[in-house]
MARTOR-309009 format. One record per residue: residue in three letters; residue number from 1; x, z, y of N, C-alpha, C in turn. Coordinates in steps of 0.001 Angstrom, whole numbers, always signed. Example, Ala and Ser with C-alpha at 12.3 -4.5 7.8 and 13.67 -1.06 7.14 Angstrom:
! residues 2
ALA|1|+13190|+7800|-5690|+12300|+7800|-4500|+13200|+7800|-3300
SER|2|+12850|+7080|-2250|+13670|+7140|-1060|+12900|+7870|+30
! end
This chain:
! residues 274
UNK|1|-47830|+53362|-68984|-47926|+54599|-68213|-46595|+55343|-68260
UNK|2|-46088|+55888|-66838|-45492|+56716|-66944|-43963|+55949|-67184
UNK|3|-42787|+56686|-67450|-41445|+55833|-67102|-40778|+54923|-68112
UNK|4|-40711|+53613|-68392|-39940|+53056|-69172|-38803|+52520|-68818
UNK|5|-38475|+51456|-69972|-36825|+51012|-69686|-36934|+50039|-69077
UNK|6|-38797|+49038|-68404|-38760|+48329|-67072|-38937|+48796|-66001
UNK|7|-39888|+50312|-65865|-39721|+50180|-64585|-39042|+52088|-64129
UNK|8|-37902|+51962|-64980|-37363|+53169|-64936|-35858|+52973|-63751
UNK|9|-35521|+54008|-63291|-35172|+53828|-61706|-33594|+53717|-62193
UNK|10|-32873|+52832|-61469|-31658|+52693|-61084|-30887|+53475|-61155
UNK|11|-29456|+53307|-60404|-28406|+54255|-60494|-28098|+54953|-61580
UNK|12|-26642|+55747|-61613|-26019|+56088|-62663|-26717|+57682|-62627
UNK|13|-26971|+58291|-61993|-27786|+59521|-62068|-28901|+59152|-63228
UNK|14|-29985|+58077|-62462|-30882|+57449|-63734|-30143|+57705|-65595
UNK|15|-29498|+57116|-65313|-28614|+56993|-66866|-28161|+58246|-67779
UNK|16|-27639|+59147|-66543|-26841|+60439|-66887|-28163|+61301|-67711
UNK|17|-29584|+61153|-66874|-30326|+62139|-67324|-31582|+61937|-68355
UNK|18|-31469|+59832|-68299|-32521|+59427|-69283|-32689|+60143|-70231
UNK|19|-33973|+60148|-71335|-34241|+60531|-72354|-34731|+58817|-72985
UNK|20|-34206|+57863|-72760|-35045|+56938|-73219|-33875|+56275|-74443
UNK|21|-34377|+56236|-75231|-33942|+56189|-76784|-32504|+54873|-76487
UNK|22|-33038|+54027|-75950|-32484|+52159|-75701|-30984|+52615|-74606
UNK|23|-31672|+53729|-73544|-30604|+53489|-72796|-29227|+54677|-73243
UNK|24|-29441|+55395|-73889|-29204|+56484|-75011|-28333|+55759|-76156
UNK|25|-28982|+54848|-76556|-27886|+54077|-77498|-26871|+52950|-76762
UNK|26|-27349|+52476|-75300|-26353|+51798|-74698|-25189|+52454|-74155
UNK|27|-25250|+53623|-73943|-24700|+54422|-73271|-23561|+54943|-74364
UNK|28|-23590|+55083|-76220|-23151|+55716|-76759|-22167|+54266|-77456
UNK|29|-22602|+52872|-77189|-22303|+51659|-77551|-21401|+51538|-76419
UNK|30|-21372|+51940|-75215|-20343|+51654|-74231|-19090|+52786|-74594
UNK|31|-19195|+54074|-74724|-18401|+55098|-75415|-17611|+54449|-76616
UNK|32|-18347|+54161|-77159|-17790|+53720|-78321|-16662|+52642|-78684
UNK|33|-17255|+52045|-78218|-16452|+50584|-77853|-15066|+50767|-76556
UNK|34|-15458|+51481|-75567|-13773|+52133|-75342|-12812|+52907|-76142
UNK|35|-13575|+53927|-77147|-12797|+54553|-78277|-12033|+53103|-79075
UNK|36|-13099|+52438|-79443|-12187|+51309|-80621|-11127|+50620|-79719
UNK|37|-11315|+50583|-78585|-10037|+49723|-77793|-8901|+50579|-77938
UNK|38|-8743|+52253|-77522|-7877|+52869|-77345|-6948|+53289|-79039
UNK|39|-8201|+53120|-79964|-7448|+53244|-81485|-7538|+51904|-82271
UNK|40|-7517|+50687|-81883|-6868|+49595|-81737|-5803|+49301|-81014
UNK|41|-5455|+49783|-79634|-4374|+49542|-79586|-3527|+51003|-80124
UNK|42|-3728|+52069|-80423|-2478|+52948|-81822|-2362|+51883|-82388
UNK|43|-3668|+50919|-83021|-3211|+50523|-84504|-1827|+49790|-84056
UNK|44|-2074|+48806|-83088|-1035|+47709|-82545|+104|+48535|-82584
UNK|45|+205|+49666|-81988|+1258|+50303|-81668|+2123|+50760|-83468
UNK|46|+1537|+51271|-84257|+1877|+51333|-85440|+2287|+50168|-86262
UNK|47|+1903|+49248|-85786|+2137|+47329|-86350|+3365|+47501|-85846
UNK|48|+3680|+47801|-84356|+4914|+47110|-83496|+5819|+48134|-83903
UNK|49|+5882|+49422|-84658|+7044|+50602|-84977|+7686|+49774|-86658
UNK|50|+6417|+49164|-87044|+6696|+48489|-88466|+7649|+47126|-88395
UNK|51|+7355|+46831|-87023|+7694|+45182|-86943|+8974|+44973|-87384
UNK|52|+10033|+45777|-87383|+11547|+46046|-87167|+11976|+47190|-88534
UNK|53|+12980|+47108|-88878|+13557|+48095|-89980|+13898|+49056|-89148
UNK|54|+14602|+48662|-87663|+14950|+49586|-87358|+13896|+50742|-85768
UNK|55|+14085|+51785|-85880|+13287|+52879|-84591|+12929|+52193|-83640
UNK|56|+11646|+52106|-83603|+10974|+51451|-81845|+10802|+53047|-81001
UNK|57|+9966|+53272|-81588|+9185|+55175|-81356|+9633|+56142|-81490
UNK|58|+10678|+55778|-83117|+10956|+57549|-83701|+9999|+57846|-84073
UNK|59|+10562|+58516|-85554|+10096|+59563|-86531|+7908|+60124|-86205
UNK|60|+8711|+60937|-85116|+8033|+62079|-84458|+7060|+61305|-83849
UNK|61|+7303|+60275|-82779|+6073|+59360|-82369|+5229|+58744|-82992
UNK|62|+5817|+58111|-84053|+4867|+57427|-85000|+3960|+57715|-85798
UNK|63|+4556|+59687|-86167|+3437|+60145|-86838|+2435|+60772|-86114
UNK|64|+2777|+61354|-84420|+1838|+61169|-83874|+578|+59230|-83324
UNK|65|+1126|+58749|-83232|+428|+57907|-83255|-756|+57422|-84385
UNK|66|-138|+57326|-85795|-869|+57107|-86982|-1895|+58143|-86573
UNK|67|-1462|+59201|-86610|-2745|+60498|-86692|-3561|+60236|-85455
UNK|68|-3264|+60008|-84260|-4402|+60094|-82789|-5503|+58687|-83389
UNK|69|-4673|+57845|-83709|-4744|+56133|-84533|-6277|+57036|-85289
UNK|70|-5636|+57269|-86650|-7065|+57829|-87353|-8090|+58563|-87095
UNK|71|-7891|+59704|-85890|-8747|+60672|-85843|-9855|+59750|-85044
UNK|72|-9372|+59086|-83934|-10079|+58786|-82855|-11181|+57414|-84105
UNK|73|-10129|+56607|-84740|-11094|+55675|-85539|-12015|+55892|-86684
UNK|74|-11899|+57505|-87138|-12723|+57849|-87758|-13966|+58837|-87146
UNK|75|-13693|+59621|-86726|-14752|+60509|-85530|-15217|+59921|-84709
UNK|76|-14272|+59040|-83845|-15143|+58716|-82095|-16078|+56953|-82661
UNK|77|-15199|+56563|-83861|-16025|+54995|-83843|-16601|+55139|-85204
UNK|78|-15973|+54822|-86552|-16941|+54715|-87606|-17980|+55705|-87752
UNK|79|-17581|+56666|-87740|-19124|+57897|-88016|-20184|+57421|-87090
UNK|80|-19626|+57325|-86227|-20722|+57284|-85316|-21584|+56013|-85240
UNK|81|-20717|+54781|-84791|-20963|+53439|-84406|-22512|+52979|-84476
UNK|82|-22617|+52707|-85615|-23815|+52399|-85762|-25113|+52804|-86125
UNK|83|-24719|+54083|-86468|-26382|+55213|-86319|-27048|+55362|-84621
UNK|84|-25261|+55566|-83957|-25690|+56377|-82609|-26223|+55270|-81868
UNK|85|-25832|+53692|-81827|-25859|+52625|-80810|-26973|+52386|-81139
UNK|86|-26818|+51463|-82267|-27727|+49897|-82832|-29229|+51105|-83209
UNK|87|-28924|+52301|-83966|-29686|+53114|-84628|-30733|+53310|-83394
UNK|88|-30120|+54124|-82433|-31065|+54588|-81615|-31782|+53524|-81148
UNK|89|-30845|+52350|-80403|-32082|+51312|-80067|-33223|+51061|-80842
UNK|90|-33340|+50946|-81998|-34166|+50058|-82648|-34965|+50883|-83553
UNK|91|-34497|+51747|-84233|-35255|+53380|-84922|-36531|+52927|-84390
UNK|92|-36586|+53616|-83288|-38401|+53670|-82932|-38670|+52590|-82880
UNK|93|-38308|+51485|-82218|-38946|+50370|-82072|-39051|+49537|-83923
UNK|94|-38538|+49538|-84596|-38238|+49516|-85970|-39809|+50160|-86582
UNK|95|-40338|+51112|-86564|-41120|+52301|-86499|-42083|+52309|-86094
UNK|96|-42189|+51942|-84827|-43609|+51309|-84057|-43890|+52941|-83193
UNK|97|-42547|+53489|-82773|-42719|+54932|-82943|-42132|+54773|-80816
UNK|98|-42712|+55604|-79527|-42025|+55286|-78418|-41509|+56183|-78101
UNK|99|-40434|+56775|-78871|-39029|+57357|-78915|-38909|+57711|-80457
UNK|100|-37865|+58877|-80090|-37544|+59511|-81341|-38141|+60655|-81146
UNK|101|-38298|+61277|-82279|-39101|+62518|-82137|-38518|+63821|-81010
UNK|102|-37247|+63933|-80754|-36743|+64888|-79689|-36069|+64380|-78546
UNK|103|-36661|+63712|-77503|-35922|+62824|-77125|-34454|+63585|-76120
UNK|104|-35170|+64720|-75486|-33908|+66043|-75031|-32823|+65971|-75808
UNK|105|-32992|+66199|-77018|-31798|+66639|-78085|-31026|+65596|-77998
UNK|106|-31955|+64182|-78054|-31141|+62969|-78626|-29936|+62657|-77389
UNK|107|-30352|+62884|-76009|-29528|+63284|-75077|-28336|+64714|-75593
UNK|108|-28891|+65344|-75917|-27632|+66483|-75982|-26572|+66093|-76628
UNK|109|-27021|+65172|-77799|-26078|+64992|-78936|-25726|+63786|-78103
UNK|110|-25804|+63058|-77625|-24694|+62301|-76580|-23711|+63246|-75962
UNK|111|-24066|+63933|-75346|-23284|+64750|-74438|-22288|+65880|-75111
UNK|112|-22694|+66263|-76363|-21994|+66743|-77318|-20688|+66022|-77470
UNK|113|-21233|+64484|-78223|-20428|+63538|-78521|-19086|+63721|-77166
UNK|114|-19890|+63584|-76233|-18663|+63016|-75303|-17479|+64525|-75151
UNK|115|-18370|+65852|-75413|-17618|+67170|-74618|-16504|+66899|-76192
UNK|116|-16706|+66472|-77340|-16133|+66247|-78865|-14957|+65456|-78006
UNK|117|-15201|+64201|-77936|-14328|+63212|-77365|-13124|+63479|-76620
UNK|118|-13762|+64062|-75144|-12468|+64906|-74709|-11848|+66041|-75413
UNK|119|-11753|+66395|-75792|-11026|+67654|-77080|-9631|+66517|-77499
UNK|120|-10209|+65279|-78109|-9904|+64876|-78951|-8692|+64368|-78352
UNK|121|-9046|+63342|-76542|-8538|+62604|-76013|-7399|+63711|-74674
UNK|122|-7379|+64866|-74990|-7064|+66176|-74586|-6006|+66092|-75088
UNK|123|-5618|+66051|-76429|-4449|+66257|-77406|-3789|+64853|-77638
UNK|124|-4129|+63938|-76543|-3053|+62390|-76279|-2406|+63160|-75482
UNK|125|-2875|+63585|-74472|-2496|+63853|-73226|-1317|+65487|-72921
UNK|126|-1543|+66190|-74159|-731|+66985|-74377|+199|+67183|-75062
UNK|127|+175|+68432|-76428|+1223|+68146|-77228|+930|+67252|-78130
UNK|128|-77|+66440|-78399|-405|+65345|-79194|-595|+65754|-80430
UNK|129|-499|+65134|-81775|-709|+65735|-82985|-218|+64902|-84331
UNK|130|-134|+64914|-85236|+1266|+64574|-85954|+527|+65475|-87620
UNK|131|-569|+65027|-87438|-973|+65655|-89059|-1458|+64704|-89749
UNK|132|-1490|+63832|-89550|-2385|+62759|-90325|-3979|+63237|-90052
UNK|133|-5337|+62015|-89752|-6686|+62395|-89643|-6664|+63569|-90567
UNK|134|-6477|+63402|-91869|-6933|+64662|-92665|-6733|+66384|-92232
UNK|135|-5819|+66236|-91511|-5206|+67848|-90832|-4958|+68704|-92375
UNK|136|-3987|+67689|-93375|-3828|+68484|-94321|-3046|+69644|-94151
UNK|137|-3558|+70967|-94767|-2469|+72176|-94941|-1445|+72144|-95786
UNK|138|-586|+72960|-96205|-24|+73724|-95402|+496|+73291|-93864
UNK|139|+590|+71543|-93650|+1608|+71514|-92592|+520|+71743|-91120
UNK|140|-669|+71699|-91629|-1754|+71568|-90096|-1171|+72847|-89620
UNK|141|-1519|+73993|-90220|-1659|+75522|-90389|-161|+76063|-89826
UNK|142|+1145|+75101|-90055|+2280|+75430|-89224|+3302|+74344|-88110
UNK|143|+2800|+73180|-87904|+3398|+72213|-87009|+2838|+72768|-85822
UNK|144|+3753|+72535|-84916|+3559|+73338|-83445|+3006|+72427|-82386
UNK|145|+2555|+70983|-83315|+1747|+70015|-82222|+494|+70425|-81761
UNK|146|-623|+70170|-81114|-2194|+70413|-80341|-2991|+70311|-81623
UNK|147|-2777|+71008|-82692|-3311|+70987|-83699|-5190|+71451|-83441
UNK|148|-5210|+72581|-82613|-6390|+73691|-82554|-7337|+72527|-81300
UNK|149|-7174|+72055|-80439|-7853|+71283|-79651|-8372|+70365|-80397
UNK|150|-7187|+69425|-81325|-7982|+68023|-81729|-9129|+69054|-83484
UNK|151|-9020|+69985|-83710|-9971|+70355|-84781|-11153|+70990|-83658
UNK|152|-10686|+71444|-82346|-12322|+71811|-81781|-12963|+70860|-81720
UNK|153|-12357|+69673|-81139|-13001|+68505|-80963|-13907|+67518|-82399
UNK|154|-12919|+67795|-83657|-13922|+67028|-84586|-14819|+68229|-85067
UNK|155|-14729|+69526|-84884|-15980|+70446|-84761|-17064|+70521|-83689
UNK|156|-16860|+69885|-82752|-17759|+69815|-81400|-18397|+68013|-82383
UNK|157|-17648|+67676|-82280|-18225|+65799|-82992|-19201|+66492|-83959
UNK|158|-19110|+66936|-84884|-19841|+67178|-86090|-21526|+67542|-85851
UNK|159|-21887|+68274|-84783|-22606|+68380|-84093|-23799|+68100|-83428
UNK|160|-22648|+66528|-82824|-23678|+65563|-82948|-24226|+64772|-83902
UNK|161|-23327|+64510|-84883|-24300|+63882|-86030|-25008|+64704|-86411
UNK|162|-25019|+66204|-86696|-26227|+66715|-87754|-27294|+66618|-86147
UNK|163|-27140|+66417|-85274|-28110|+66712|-84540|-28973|+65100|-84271
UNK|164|-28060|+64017|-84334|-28597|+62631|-84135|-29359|+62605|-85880
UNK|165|-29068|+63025|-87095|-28978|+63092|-88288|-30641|+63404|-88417
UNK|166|-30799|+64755|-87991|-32314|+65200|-87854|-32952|+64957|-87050
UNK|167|-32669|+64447|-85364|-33159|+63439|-85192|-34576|+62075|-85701
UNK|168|-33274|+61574|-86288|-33900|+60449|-87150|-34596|+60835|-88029
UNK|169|-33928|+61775|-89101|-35409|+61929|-90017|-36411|+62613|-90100
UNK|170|-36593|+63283|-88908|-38503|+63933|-88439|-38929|+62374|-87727
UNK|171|-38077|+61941|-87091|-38546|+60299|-86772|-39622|+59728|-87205
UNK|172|-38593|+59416|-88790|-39059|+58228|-89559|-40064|+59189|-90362
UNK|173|-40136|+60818|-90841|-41104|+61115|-91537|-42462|+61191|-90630
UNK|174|-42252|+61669|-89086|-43570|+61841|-88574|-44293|+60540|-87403
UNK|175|-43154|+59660|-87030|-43890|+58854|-85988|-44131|+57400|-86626
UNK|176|-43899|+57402|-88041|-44416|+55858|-88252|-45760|+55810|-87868
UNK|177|-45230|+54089|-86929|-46906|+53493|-86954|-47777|+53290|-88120
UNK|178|-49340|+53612|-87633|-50459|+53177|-89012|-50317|+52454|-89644
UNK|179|-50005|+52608|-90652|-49583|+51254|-91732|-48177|+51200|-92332
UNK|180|-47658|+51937|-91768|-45789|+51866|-91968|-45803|+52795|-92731
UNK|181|-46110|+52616|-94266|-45680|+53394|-95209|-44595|+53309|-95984
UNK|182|-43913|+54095|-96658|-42643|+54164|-96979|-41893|+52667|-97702
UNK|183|-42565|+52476|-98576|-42532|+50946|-99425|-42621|+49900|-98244
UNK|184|-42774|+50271|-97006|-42633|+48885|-96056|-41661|+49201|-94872
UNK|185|-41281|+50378|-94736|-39909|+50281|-94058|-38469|+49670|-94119
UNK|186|-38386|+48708|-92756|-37477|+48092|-92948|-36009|+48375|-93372
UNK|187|-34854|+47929|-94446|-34438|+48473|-95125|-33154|+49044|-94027
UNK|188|-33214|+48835|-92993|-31958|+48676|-91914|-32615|+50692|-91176
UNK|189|-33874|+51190|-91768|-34773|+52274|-91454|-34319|+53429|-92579
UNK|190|-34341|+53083|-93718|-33856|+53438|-94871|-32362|+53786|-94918
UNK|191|-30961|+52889|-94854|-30311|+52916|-94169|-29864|+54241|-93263
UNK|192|-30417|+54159|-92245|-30119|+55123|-91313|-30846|+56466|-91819
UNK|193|-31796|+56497|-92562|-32358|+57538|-93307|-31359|+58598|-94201
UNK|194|-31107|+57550|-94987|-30083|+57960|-96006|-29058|+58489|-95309
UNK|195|-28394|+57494|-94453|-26832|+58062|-93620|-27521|+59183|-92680
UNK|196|-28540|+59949|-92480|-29315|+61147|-91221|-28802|+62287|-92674
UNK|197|-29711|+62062|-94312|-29708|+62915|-94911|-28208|+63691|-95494
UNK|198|-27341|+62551|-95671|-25421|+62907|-96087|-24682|+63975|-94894
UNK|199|-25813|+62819|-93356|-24797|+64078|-92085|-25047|+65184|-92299
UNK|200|-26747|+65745|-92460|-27378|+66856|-92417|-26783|+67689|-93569
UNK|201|-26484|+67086|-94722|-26260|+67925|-95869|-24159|+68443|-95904
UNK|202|-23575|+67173|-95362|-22063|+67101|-95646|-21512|+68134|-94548
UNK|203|-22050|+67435|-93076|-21499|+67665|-91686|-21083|+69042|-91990
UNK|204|-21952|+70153|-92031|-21558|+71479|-91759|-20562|+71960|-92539
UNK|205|-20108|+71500|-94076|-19237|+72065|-94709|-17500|+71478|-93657
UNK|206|-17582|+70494|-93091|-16388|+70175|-93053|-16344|+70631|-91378
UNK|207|-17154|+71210|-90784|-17474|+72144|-89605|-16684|+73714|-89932
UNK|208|-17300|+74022|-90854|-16643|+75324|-91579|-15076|+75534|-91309
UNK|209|-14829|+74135|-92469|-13662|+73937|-92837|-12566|+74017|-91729
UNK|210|-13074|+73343|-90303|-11811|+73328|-89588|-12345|+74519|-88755
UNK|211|-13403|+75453|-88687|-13458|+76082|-88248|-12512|+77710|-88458
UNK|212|-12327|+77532|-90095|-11494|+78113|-90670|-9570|+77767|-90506
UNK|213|-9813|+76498|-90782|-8140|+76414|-90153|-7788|+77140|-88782
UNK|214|-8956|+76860|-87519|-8499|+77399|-86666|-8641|+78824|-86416
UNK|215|-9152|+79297|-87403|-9205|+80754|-87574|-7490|+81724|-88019
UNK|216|-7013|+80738|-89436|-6197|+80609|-89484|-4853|+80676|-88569
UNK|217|-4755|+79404|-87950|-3943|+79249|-86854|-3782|+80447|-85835
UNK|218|-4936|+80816|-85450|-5152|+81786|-84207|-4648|+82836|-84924
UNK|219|-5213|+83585|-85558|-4552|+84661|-86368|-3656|+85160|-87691
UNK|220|-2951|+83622|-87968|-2692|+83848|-89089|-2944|+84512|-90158
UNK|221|-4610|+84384|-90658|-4975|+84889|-91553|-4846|+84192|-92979
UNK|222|-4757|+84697|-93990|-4191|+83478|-94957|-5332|+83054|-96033
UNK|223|-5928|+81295|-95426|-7045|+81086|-95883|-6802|+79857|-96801
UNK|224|-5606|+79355|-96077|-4946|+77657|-97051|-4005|+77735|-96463
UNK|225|-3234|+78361|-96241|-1501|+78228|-96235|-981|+79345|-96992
UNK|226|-65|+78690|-98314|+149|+79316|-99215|+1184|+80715|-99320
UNK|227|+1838|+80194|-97691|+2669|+81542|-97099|+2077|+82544|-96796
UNK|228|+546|+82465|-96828|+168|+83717|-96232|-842|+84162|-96823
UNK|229|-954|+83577|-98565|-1486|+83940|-99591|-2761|+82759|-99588
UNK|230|-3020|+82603|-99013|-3823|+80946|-98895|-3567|+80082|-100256
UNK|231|-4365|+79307|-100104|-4666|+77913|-100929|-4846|+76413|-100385
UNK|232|-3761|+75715|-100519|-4535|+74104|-99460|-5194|+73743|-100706
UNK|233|-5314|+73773|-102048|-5888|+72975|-102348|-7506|+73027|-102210
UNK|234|-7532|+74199|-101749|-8860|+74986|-101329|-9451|+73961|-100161
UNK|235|-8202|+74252|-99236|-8638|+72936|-97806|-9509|+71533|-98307
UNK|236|-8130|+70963|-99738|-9232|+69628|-99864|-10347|+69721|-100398
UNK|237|-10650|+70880|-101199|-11839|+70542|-101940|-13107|+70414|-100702
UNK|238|-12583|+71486|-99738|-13868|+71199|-98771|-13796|+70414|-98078
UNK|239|-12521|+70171|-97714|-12038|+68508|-96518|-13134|+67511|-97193
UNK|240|-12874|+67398|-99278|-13151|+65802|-99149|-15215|+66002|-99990
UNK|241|-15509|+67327|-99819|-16849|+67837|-100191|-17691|+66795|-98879
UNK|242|-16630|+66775|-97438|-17371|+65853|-96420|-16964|+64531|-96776
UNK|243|-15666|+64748|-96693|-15260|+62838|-96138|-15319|+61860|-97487
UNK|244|-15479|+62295|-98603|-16280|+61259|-99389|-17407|+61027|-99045
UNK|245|-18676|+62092|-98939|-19312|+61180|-98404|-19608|+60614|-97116
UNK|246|-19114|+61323|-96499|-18806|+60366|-94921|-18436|+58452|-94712
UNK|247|-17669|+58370|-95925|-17517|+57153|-96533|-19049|+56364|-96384
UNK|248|-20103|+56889|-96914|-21263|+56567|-96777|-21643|+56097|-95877
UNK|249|-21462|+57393|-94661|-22304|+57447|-93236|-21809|+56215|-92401
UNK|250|-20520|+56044|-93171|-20138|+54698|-92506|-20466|+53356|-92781
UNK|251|-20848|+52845|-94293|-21404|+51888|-94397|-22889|+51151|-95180
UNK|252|-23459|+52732|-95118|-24463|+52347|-95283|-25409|+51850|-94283
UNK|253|-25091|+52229|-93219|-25618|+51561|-91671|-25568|+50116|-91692
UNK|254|-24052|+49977|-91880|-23819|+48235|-92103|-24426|+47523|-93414
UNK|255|-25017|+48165|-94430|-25393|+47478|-95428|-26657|+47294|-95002
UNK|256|-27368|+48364|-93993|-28628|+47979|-93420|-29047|+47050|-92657
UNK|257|-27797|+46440|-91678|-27724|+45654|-91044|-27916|+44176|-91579
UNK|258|-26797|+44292|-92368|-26805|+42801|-93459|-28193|+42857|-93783
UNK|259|-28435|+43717|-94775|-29619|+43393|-94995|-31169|+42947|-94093
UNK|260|-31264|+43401|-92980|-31727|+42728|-92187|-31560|+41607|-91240
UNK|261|-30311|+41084|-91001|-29917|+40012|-90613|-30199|+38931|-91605
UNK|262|-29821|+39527|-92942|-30080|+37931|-93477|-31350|+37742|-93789
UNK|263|-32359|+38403|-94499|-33534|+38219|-94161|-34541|+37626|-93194
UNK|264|-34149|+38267|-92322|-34376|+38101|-90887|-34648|+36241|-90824
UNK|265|-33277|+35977|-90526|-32521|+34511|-90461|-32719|+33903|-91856
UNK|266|-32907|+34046|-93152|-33039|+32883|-94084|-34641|+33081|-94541
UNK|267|-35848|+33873|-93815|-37054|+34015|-93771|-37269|+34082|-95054
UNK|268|-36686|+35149|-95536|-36997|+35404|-96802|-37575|+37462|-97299
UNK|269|-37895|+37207|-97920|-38524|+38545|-98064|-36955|+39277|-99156
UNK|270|-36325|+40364|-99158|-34765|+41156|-99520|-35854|+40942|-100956
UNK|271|-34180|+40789|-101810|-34808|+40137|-103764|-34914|+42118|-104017
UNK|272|-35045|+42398|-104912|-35456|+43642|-105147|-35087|+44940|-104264
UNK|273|-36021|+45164|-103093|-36849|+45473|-102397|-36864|+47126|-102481
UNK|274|-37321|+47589|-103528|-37351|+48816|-104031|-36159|+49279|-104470
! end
């Protein structure tokens, strides 16, 4: 009854406005996978400045490159990759569940994702940026590169994970099918559980954080630049309060995966389970 992903209607309008979980994660798997092309080839480009002792780029290019290189491969592909794609497909169906519990939202936080993206892909195209992913202070807080665009943008990103994050776990707490009790969720469910609870809990501190640099910036108020009575070491404690565990969000997805692939394929039941 009613619209699915067989007999749900054509065209790219269709796509733009689905709420359907499958076409939602194809859609964020096609995003995605152009991000890794464009910060695969930085990486190339950073290989080919190395290739030689002597200047391909210059100084100034290269450290913009490394930095567009990291931001884009840590925000637009690892965080995301495999909660937003593989996750959404299979979550409910995983679940026995026919969507996710908000399926509106789960759309917004696409569209989030993408308004994040351009921010990001905004500051190639302009004065570029030259801080390293981390946007460590003092130098974020005074280099005169597109510093304030590429931090709206991993503050617009952040967004969507706490929003794909909770998502998933009213999901998995309220739509398991009869019988799908916790001790029998597949561990690739768990997984994405765990990496929903780190976004929900980490995401917002490191939201803050650059929300404050650009507070900073705009008004030179002195919050972590030590010229203006600031503290960076203040910056890392909250920088790495996220991106350690962000470390997580990135491969605990893939440990879910393995773990269901090989199972899967050597028809074996995972050795301790619990």
């Amino acid at each position: 009854h009613g619209s699915n992903y067989i007999n749900a209607k054509k065209g790219i309008m269709s796509w733009l406005i689905t709420i359907d979980h499958k076409r939602i994660g194809v859609m964020y798997l096609g995003w995605i996978l152009a991000f890794f092309l464009a910060g695969g080839l930085l990486a190339m480009a950073v290989r080919y400045e190395l290739l030689t002792p002597e200047p391909t780029f210059g100084a100034e290019a290269y450290n913009k490159i490394f930095t567009l290189h990291g931001a884009i491969m840590v925000f637009l592909v690892l965080v995301p990759a495999i909660p937003a794609s593989i996750g959404n497909f299979v979550l409910p169906l995983m679940l026995g569940a026919k969507d996710v519990a908000f399926p509106k939202l789960n759309l917004l936080s696409f569209y989030i994702y993408i308004l994040g993206s351009l921010f990001l892909v905004f500051t190639l195209v302009t004065n570029q940026l030259d801080t390293g992913w981390t946007f460590y202070t003092p130098y974020s807080a005074r280099t005169s590169t597109a510093v304030i665009s590429a931090l709206t943008g991993a503050f617009i990103l952040g967004f969507s994970s706490i929003l794909t994050g909770l998502n998933f776990m009213v999901t998995v707490h309220m739509m398991r099918a009869p019988g799908m009790t916790w001790r029998k969720m597949p561990l690739f469910i768990w997984a994405l559980y765990a990496t929903s609870l780190i976004q929900l809990l980490a995401t917002p501190v490191i939201a803050v954080t650059l929300f404050l640099l650009i507070f900073e910036r705009m008004f030179g108020i002195g919050i972590f630049d030590p010229a203006l009575g600031g503290d960076p070491v203040l910056f890392q404690h909250f920088f790495w309060f996220y991106s350690h565990p962000v470390v997580y969000v990135m491969v605990l997805p893939a440990f879910g995966v393995i773990s269901e692939t090989v199972t899967v394929h050597s028809r074996k039941h995972i050795f301790g389970y619990t």
